[in-house]
C-alpha positions as CSV (number, residue, x, y, z in Angstrom):
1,X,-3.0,-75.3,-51.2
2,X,-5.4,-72.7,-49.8
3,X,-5.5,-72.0,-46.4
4,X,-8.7,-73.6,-45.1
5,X,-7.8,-72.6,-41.1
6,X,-8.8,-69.3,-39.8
7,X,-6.4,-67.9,-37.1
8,X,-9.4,-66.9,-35.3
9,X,-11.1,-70.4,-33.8
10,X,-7.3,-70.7,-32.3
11,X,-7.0,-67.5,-30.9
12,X,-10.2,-67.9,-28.9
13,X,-9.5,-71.3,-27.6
14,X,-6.0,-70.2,-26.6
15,X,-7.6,-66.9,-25.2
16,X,-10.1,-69.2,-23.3
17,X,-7.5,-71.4,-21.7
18,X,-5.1,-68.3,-20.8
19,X,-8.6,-66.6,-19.1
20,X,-9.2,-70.0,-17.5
21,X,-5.6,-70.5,-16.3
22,X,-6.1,-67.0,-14.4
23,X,-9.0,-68.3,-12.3
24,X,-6.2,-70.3,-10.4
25,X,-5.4,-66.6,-9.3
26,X,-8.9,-65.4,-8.1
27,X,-9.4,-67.4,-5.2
28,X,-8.3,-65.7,-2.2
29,X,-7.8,-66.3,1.2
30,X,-9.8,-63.1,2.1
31,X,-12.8,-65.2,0.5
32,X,-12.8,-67.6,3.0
33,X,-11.3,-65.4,5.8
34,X,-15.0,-63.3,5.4
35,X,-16.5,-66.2,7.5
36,X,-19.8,-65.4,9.1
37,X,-20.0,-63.8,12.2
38,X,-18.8,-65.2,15.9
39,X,-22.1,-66.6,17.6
40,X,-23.8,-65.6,20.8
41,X,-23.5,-68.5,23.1
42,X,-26.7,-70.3,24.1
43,X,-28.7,-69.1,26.6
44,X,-31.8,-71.1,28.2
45,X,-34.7,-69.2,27.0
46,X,-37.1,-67.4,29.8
47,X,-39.9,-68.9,30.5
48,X,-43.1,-66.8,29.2
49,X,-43.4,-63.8,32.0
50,X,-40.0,-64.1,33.8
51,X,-38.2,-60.8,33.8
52,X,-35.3,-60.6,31.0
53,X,-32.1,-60.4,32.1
54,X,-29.8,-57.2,31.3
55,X,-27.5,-57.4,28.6
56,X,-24.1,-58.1,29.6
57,X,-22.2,-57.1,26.0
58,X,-18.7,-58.8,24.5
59,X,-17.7,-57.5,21.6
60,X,-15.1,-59.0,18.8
61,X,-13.3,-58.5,16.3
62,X,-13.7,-61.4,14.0
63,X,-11.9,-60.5,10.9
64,X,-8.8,-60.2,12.9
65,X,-9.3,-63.7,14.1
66,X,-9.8,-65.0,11.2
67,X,-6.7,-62.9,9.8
68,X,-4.2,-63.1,12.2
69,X,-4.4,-65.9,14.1
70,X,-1.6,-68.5,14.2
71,X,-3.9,-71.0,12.4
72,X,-4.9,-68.9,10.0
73,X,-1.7,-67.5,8.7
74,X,-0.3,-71.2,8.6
75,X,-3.1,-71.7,6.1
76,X,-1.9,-68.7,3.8
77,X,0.8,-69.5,3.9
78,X,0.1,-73.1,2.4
79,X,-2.2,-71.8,0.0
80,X,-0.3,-69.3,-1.6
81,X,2.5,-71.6,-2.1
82,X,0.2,-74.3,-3.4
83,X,-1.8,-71.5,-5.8
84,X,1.9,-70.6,-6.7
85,X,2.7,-74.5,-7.5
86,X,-0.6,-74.3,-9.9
87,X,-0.1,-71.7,-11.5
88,X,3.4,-72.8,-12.9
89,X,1.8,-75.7,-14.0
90,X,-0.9,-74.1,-16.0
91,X,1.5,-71.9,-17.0
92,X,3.5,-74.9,-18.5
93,X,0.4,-76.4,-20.1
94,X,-0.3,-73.2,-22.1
95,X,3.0,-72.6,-23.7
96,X,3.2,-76.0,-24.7
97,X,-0.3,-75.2,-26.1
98,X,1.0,-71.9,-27.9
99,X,3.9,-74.3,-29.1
100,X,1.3,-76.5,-30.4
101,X,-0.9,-73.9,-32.3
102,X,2.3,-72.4,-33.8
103,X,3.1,-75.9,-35.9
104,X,-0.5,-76.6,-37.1
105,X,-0.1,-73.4,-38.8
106,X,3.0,-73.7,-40.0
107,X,1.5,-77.3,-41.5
108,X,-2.2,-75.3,-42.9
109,X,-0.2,-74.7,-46.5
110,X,1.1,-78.4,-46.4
111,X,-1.7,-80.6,-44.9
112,X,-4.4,-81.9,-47.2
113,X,-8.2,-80.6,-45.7
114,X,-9.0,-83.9,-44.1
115,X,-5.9,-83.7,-41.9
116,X,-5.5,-80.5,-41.1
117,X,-9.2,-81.0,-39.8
118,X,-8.1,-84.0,-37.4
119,X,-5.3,-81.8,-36.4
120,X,-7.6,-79.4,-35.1
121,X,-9.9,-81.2,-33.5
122,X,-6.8,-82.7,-31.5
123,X,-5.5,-78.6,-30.6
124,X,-9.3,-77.9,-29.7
125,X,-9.4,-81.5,-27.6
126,X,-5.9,-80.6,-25.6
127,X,-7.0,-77.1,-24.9
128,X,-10.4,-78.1,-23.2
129,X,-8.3,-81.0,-20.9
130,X,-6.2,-77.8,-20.1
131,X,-9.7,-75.9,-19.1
132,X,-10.4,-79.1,-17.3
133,X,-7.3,-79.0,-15.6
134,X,-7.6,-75.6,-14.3
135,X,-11.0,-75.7,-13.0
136,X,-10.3,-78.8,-10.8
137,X,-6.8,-77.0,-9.3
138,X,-9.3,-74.3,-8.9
139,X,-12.2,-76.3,-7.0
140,X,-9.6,-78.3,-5.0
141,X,-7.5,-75.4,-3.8
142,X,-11.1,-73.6,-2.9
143,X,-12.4,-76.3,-1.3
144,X,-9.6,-77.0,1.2
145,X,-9.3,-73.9,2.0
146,X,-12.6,-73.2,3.1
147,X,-12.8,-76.4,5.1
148,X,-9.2,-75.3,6.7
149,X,-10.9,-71.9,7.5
150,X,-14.0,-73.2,9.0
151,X,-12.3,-75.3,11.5
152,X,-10.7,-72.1,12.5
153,X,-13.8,-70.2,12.7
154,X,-15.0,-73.3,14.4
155,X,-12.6,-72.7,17.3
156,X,-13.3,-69.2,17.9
157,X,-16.9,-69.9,18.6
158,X,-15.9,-72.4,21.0
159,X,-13.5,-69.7,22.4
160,X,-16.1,-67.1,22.7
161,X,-18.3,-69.2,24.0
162,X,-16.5,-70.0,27.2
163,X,-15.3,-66.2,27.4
164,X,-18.9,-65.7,27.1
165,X,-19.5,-67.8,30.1
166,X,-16.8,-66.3,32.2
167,X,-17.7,-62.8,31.6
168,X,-21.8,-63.6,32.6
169,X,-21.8,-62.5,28.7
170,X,-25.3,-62.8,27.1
171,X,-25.0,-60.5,24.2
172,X,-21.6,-61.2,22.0
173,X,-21.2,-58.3,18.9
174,X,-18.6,-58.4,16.3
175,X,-16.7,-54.8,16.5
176,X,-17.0,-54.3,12.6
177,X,-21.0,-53.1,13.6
178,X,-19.3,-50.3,15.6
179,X,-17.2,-47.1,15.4
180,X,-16.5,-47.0,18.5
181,X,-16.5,-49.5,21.6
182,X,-15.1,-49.3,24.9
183,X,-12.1,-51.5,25.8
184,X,-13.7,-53.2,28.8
185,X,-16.3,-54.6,26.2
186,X,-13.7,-56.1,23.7
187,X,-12.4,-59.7,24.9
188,X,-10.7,-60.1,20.8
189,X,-7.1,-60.1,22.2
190,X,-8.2,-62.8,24.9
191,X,-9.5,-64.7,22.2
192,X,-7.3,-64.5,19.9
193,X,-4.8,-65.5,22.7
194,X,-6.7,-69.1,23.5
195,X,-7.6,-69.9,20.1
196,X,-3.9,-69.5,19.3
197,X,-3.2,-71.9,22.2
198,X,-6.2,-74.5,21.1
199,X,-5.6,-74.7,17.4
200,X,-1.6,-73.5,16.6
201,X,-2.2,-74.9,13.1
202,X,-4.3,-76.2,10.3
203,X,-3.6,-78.5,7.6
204,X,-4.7,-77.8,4.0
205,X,-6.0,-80.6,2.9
206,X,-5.7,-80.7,-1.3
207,X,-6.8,-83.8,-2.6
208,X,-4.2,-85.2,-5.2
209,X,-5.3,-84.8,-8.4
C-alpha cells in the first residue's frame, strides 16, 4: 500500500511540542527580580505658598535587594528546582511522543487509509495535551513566582519607608540612576539587613496541577 502519511505534518507537531517544552526554560527569576522601583515614602503635601522643604536624599540599591536577599534566594532556589522537576516531565512526555510517531510510521505500509487517518488524529491529539501541559507548568511556575517576588518587594518598601522616616528622608533614589553616590546617601546595606530580619523566607506557592 502507498504511503498516504507525509513525515512532514509529524515533524512539525513534534518540532512544536519540543519548542513548547523549552518555554518551561525561559522564565527566569531575573524576570520577576526586575520589580519596579523602591517608593518614596509619603509625605503630607504643602499647602499652596508654604516654603518647600530641602531634599534630604536616600539612595538604594534595589536590584540587590531583590537579588540577594535571604527571601529572595529561598525563592530561587525553589524555583529552579521546581523548573528542573518540569522540565523532566516534559521531557518524559516528548519521548514517549517520538516513541509514538516512530510506530505509526512503521504501521503507514500496513494500515488501510481510514486507520492510519484515526491514528493520526490521535498523535496530533496527544501532542497538543503535551502543548497544553507545558503552557500551564509554564503559567503556574510564572505566576508564583512573581507573587513570591512582590511580597519581597513588598517588604522593602515597608523597609525604606521607615529608614525613610529615621533619616528625615524626603527624596528616596534607586542607585542604578547613578554612577556615582556617596556612602552617607546609601541606606541599601541597612535595608537589606531589616528586610532579612522581617521576611527570612517566602514560600512558592504552585498550584497542583
Amino acid at each position: 500500500m502507498q504511503s498516504t502519511l507525509s513525515k512532514t505534518p509529524f515533524r512539525v507537531a513534534m518540532l512544536s511540542a519540543v519548542t513548547a517544552a523549552g518555554l518551561v526554560l525561559s522564565a527566569t527569576v531575573a524576570q520577576a527580580q526586575s520589580a519596579p522601583k523602591a517608593e518614596a515614602p509619603k509625605t503630607d503635601v504643602p499647602a499652596p505658598g508654604a516654603e518647600l522643604k530641602a531634599p534630604v536624599i536616600a539612595v538604594i540599591d534595589v536590584q540587590k535587594i531583590m537579588q540577594e536577599s535571604n527571601a529572595s534566594k529561598g525563592i530561587t532556589k525553589s524555583f529552579e528546582s521546581l523548573r528542573d522537576s518540569y522540565q523532566k516531565e516534559i521531557s518524559a512526555l516528548e519521548d514517549k511522543l517520538r516513541k509514538n510517531e516512530d510506530e505509526l510510521r512503521k504501521q503507514q505500509t500496513v494500515l488501510s487509509p481510514e486507520a492510519l487517518a484515526t491514528k493520526r488524529r490521535d498523535f496530533e491529539k496527544q501532542v497538543a495535551d503535551v502543548q497544553k501541559t507545558v503552557q500551564a507548568r509554564k503559567r503556574a511556575l510564572e505566576t508564583s513566582l512573581n507573587e513570591a517576588m512582590a511580597v519581597v518587594h513588598k517588604t522593602m518598601v515597608e523597609v525604606v519607608a521607615d529608614v525613610s522616616r529615621e533619616r528625615n528622608a524626603n527624596l528616596v533614589l534607586a542607585r542604578q540612576q547613578f554612577v556615582l553616590v556617596d556612602t552617607q546617601l546609601d541606606v541599601t546595606d541597612l535595608v537589606m539587613e531589616r528586610v532579612n530580619k522581617k521576611l527570612p523566607q517566602v514560600a512558592l506557592n504552585v498550584p497542583k496541577q
